[in-house]
Backbone as a ProteinNet text record, in pm:
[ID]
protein_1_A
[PRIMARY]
XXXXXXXXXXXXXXXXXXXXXXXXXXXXXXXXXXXXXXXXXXXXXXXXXXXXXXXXXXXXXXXXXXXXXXXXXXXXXXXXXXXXXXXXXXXXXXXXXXXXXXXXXXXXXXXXXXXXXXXXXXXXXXXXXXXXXXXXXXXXXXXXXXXXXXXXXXXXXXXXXXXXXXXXXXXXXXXXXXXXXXXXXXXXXXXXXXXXXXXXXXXXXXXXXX
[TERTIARY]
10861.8	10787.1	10876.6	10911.2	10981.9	10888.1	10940.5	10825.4	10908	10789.5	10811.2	10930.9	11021.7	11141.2	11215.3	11171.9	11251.4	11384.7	11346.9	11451	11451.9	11572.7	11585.2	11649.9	11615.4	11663.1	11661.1	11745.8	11733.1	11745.1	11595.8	11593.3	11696.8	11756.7	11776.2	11681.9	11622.3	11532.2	11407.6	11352.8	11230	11090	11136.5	10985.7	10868.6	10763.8	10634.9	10652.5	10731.5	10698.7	10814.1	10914.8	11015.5	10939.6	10933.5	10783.6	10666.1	10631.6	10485.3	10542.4	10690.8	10744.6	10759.1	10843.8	10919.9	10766.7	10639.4	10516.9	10500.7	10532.5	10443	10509.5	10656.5	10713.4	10670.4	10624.7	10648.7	10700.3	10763.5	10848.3	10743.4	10769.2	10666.3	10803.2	10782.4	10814.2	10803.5	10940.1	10957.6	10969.9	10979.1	10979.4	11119.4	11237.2	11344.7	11454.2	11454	11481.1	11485.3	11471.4	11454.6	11503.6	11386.1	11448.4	11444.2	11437.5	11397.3	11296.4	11296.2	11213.3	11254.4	11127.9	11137.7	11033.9	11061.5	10947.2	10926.5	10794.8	10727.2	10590.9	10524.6	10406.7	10303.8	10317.9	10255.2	10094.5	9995.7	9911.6	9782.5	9767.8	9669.5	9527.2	9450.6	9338	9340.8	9299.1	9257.3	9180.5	9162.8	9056.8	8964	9024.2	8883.1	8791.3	8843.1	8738.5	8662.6	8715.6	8642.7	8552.4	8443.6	8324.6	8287.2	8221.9	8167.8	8071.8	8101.3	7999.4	7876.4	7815.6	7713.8	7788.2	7869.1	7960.2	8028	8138	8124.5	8061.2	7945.4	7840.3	7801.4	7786.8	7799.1	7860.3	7984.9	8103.3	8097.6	8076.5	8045.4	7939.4	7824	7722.6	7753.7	7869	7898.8	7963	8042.6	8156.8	8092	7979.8	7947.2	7981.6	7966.8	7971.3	8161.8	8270.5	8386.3	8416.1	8468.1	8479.9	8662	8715.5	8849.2	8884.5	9044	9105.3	9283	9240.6	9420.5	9501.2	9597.3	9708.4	9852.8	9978.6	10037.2	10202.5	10268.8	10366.1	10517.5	10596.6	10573.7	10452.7	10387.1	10263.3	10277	10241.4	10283.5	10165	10051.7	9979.9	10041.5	10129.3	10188.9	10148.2	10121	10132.8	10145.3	10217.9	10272.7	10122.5	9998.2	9897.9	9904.6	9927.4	9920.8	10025.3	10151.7	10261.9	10217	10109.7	10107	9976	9915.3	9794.5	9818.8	9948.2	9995.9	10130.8	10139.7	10227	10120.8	10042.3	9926.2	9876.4	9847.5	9804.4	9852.6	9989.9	10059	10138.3	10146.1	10187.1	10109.6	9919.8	9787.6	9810	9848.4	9806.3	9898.7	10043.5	10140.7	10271.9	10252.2	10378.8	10494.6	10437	10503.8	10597.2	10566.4	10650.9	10639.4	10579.7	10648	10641.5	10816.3	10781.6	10710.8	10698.8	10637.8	10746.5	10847.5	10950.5	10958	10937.3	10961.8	10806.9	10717.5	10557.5	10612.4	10671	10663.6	10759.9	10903.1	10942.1	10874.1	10801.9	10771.7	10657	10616.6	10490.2	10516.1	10694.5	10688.7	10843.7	10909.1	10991.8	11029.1	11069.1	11110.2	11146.2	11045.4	11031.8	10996.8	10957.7	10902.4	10753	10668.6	10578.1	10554	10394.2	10371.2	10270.1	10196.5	10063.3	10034.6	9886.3	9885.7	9680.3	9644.7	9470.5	9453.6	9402.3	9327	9125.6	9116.6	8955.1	8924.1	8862.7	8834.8	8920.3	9064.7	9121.7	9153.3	9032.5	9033.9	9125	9170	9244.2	9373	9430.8	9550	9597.7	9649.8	9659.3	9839.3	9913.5	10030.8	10071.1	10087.5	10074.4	10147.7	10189	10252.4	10166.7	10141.1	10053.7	10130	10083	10088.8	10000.8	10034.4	9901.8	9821.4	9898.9	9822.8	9795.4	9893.9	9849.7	9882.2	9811.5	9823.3	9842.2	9956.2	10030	9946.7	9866	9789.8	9863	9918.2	10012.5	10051.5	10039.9	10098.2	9938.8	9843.9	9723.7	9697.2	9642.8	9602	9523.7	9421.1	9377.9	9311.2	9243.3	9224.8	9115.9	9194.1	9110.6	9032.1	9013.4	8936.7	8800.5	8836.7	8750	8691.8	8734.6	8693.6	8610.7	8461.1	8351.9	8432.8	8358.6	8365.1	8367.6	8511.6	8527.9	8575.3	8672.6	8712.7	8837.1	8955.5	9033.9	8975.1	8817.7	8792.1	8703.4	8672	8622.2	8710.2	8843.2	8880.4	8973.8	9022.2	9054.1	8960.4	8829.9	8732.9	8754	8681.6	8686.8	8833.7	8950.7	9033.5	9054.2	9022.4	9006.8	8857.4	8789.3	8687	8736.1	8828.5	8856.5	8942.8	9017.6	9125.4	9105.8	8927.4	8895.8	8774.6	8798.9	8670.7	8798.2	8953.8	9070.4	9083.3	9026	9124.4	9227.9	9255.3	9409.8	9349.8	9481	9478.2	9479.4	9587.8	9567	9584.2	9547.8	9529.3	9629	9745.1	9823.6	9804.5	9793.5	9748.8	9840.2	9961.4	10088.6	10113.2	10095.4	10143.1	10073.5	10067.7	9987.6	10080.7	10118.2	10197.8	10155.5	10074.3	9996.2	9847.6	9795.9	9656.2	9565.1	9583.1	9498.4	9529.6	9630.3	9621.3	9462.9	9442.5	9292.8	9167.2	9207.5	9079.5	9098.1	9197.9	9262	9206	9158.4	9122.5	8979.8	8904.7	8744.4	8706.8	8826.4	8783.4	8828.1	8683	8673.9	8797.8	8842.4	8921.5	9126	9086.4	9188.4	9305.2	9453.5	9614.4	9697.3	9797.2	9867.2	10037.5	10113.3	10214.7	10263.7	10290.8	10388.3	10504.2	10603.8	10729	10779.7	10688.1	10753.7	10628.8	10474.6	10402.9	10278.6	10198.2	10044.2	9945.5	9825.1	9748.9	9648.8	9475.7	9374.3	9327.8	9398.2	9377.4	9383.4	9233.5	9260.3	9241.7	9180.8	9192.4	9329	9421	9559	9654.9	9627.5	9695.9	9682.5	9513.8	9458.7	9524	9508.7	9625.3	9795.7	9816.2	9995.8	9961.1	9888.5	9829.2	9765.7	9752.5	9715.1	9610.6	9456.4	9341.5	9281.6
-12179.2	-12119.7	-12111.3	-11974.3	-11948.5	-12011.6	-12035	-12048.2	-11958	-11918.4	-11877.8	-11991.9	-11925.7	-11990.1	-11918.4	-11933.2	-11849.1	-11895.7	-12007.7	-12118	-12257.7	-12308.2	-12471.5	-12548.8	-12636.9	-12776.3	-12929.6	-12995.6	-13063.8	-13196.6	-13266.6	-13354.5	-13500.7	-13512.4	-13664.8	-13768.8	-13696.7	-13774.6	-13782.5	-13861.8	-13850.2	-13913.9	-13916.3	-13945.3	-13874.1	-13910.4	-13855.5	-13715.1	-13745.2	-13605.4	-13523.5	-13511.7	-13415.2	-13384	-13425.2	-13367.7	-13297.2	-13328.4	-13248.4	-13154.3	-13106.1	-13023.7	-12955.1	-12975.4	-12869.5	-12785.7	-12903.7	-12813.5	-12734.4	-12720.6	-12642.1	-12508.5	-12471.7	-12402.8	-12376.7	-12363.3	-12307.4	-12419.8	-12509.2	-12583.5	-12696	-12722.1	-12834.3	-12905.3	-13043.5	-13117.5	-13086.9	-13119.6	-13121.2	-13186.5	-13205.3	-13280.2	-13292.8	-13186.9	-13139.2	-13310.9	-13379.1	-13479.7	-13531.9	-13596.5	-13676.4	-13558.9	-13593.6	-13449.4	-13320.4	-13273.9	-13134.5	-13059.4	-13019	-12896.5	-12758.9	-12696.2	-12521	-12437.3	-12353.2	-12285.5	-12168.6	-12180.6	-12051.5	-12010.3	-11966.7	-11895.6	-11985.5	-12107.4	-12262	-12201.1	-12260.6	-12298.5	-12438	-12403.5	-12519.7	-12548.2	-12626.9	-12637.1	-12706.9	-12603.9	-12627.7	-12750.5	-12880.4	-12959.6	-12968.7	-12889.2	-12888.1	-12797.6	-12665	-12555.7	-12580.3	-12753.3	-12688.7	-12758.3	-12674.5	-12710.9	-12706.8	-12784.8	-12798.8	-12658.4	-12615.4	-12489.3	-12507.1	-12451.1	-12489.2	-12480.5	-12426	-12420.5	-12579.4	-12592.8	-12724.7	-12861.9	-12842.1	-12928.5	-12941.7	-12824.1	-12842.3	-12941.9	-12896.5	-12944.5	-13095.1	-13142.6	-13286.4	-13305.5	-13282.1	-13310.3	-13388.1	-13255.7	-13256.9	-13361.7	-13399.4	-13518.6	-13621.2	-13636.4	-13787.8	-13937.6	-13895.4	-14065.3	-14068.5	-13952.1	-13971.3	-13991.7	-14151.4	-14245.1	-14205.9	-14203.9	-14182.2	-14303.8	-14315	-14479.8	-14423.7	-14497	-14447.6	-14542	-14516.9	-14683.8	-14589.6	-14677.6	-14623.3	-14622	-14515	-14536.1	-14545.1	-14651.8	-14652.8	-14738	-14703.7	-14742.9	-14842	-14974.1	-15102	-15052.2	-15014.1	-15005.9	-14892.8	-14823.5	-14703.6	-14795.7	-14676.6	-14684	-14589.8	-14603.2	-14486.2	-14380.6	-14444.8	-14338.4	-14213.7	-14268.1	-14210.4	-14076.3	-14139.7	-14029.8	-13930.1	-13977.6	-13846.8	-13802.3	-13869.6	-13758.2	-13624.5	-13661.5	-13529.3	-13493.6	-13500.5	-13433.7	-13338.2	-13362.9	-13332	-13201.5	-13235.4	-13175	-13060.3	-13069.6	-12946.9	-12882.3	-12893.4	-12893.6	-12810.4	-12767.5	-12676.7	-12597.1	-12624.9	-12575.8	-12471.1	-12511.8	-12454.5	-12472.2	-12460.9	-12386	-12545.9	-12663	-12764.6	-12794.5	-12757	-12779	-12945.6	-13066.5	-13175.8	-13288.7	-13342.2	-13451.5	-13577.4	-13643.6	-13782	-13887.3	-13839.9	-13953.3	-13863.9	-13738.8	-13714.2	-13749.2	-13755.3	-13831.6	-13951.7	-14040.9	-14195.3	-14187.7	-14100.2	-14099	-14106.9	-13979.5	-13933.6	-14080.1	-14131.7	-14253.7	-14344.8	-14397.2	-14570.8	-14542.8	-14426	-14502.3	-14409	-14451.7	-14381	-14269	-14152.3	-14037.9	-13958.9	-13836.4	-13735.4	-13762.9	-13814.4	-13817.6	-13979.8	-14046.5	-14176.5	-14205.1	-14081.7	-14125.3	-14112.9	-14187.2	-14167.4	-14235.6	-14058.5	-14085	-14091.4	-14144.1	-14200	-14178.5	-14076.6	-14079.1	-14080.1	-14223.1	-14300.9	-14360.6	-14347.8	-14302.5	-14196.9	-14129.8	-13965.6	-13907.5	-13928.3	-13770.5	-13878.8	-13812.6	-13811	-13721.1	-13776	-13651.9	-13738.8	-13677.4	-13718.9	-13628.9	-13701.6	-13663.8	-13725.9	-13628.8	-13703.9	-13691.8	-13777.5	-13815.4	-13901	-13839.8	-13942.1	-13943.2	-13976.7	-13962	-13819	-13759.2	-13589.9	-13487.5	-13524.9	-13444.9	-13510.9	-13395.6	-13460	-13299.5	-13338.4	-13260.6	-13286.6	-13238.2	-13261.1	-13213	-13272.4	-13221	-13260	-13189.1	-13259.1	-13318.4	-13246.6	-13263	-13306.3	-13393.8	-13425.8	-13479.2	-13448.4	-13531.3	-13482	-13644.6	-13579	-13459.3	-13371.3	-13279.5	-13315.9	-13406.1	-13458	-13507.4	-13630.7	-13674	-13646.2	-13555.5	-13545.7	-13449.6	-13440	-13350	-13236.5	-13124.6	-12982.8	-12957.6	-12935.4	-12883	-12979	-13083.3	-13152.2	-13174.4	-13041.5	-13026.2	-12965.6	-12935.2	-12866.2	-13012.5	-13093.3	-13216.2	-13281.7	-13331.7	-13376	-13334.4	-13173.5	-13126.1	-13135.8	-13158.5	-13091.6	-13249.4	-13309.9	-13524.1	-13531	-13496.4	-13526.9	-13471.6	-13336.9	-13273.3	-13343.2	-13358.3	-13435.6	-13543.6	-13676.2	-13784.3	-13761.5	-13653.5	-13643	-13607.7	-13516.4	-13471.9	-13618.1	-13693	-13850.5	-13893.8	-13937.8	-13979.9	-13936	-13831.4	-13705.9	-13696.5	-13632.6	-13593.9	-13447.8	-13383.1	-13228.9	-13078.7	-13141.9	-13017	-13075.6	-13049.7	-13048.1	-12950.7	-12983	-12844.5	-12854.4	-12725.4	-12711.8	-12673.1	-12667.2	-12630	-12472.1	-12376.6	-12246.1	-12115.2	-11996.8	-11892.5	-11775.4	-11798.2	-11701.6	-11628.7	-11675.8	-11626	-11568.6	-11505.5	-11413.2	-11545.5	-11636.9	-11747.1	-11856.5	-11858.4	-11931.7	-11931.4	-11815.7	-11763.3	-11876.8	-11984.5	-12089.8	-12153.4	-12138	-12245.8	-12187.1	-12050.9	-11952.7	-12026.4	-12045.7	-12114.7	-12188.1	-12259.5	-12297.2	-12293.7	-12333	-12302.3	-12361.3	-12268.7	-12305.5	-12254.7	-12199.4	-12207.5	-12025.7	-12113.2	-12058.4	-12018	-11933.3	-11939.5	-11870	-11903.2	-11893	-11727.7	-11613.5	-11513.6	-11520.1	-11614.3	-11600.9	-11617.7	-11634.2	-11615	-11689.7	-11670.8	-11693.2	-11785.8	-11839	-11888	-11764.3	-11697.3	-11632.7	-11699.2	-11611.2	-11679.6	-11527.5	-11432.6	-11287.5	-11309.4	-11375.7	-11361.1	-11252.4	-11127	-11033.6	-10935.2	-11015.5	-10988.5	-11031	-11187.9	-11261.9	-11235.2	-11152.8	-11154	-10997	-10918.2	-10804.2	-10820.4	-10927.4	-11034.2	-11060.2	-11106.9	-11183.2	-11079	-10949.8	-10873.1	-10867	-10958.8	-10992.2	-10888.3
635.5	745.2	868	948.1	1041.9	1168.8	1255.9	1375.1	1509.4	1585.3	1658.8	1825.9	1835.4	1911	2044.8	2148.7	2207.3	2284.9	2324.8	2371.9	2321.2	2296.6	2232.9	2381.2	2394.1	2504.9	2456.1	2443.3	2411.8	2596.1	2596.6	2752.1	2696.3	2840	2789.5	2922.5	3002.5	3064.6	3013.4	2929.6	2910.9	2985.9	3106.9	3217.9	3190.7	3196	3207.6	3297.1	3415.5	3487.7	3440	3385.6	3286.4	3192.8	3105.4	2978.3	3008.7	3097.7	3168.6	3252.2	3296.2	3338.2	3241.5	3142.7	3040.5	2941.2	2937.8	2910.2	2986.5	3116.8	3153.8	3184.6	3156.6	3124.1	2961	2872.8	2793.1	2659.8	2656.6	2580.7	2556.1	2368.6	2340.9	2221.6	2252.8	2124.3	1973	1920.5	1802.2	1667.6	1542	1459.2	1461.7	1483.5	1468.9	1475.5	1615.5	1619.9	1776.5	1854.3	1986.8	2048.4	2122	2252.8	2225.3	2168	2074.6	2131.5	2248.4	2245.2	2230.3	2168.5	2189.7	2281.3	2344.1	2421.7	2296.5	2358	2234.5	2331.3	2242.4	2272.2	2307.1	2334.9	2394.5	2422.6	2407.6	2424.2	2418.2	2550.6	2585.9	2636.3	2659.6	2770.1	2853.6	2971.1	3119.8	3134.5	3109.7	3091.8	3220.8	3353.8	3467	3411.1	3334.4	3253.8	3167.5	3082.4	2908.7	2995	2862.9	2821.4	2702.9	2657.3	2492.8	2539.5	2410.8	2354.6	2278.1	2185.3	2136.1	1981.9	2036.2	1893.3	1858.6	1969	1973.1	1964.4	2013.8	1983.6	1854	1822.9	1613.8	1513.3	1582.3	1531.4	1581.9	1656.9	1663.5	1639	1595.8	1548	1395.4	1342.3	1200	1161.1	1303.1	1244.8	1330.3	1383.8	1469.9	1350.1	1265.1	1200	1206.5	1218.3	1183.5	1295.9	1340.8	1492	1504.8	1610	1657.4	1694.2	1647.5	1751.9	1715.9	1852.5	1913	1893.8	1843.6	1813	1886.6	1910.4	1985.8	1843.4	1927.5	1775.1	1858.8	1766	1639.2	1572.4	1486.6	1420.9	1334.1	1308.9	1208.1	1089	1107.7	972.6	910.1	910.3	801	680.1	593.1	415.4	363.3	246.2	150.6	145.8	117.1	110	217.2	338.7	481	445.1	379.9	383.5	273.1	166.5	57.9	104.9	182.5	229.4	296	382	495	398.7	284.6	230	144.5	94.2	17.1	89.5	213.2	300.3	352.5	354.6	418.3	332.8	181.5	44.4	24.2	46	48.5	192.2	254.2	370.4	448.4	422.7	501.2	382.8	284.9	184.7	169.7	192.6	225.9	283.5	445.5	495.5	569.6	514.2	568.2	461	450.3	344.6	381.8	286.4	346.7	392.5	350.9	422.5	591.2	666.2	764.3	838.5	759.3	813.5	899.4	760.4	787.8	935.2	912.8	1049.7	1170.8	1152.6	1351.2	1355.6	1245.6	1262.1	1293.3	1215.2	1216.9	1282.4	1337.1	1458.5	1567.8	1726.9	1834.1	1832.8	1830.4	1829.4	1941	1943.8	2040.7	2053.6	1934.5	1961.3	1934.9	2086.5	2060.2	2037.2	1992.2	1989.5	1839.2	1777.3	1634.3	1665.6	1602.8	1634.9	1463.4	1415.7	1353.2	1299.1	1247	1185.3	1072.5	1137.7	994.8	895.1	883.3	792.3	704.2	700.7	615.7	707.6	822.9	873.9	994.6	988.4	1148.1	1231.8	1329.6	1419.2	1481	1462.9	1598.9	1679.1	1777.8	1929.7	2014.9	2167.5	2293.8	2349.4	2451.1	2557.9	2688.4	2813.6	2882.9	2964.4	3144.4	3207.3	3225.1	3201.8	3254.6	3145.1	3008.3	2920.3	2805.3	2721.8	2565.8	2504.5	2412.8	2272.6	2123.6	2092.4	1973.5	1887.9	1747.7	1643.5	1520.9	1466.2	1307.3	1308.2	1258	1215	1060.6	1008.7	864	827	686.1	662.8	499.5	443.1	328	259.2	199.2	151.3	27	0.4	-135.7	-42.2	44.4	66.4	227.8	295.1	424	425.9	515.2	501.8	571	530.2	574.4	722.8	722	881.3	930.2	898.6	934.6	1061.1	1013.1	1104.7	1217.8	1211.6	1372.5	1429.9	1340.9	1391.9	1492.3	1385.1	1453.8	1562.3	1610.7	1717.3	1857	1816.4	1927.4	1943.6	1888.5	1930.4	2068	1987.2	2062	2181.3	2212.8	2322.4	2421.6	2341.8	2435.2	2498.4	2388.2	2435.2	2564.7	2556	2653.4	2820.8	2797.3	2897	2974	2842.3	2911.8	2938.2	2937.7	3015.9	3117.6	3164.2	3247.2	3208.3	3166.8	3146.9	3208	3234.5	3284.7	3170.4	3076.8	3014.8	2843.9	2730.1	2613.5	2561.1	2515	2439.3	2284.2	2219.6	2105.4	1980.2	2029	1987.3	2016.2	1897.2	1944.9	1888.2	1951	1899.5	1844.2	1694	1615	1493.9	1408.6	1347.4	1367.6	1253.6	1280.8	1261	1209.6	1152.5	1289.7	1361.6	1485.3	1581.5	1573.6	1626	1662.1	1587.8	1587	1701.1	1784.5	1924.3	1998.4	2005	2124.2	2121.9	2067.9	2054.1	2190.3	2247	2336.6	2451.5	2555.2	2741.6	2755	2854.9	2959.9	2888.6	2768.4	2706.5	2750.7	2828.1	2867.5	2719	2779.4	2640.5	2755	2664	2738.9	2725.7	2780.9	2771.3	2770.6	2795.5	2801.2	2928	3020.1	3149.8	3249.2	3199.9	3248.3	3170.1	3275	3173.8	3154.2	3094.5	3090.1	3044.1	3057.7	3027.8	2933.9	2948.4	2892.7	2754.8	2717.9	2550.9	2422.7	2511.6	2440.7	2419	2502.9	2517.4	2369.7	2394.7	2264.2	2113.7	2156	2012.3	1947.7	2059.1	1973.4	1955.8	2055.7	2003.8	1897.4	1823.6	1683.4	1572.6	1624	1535.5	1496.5	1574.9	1527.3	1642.4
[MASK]
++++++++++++++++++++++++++++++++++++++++++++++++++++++++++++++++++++++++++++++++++++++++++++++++++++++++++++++++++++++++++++++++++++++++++++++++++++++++++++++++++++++++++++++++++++++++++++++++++++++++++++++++++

């Protein structure tokens, strides 16, 4: 899978306010290796805008019994299950593009990303976070046993949790495909042009071909 790339940087300051800079240009963290960003077609939420929808509300309705918990990474409970669930996962999902030995990486040591959400066990999410924003990424979970609609469960949970933190903005990774489309769902939701933020989503959606 190619991804969309328009510029590579690699930071060697990694402060909270350098990272929440280089987002807001355009540039999000990578699996690639420390420091690794690319700017692309970035998108995020406004968290003074969202609002749960009724759509949303669904969607947590659907997943209320599937509880969220945040552990910080590197992560000590890793297990081999963890690494073949999101190999499993993206093996169905995206043409396999991640092994489980590069899982266990970004999980169990000093990486780009420090966050590691957790639902239930059926699913994961890794992520950067600090005080003002959160990078939601590298989404997983199991497709055997996780109820229907799970990856929008647990996107909407985490965007809620982030907006009961305050944090400022929620980034969602990037808008390159026609199937990207599900990020647009929600209030308050920017996307990057190359140069600028926009809220013009009937703009992106003919960038996307939808």
């Amino acid at each position: 899978m190619k991804y969309l790339k328009w510029k590579e940087e690699k930071i060697i300051d990694d402060s909270a306010e350098t990272i929440s800079r280089m987002y807001d240009n355009g540039f999000v963290f990578t699996r690639i290796a420390k420091g690794i960003m690319h700017q692309t077609r970035s998108v995020r939420i406004n968290l003074n805008k969202f609002e749960l929808s009724s759509e949303n509300r669904r969607i947590l309705r659907k997943g209320e019994k599937v509880l969220i918990e945040k552990y910080t990474i590197p992560y000590s409970g890793y297990s081999w299950e963890i690494g073949k669930m999101a190999k499993d996962f993206y093996d169905k999902k995206s043409d396999g593009a991640f092994s489980a030995n590069k899982i266990k990486e970004l999980i169990t040591t000093p990486h780009n990303f420090n966050t590691l959400f957790s639902f239930l066990n059926l699913g994961f999410a890794i992520c950067y976070e600090n005080s003002s924003i959160l990078h939601y990424c590298y989404p997983f979970y199991d497709l055997e046993k996780s109820p229907k609609d799970m990856g929008l469960i647990m996107m909407t949970k985490t965007i809620a949790e982030a907006q009961t933190l305050g944090l400022k903005y929620v980034y969602l990774g990037s808008l390159q495909r026609p199937n990207d489309i599900y990020k647009l769902q929600f209030l308050g939701i920017e996307w990057f042009d190359g140069k600028k933020w926009s809220n013009d989503i009937e703009k992106v959606k003919g960038v996307l071909g939808v």
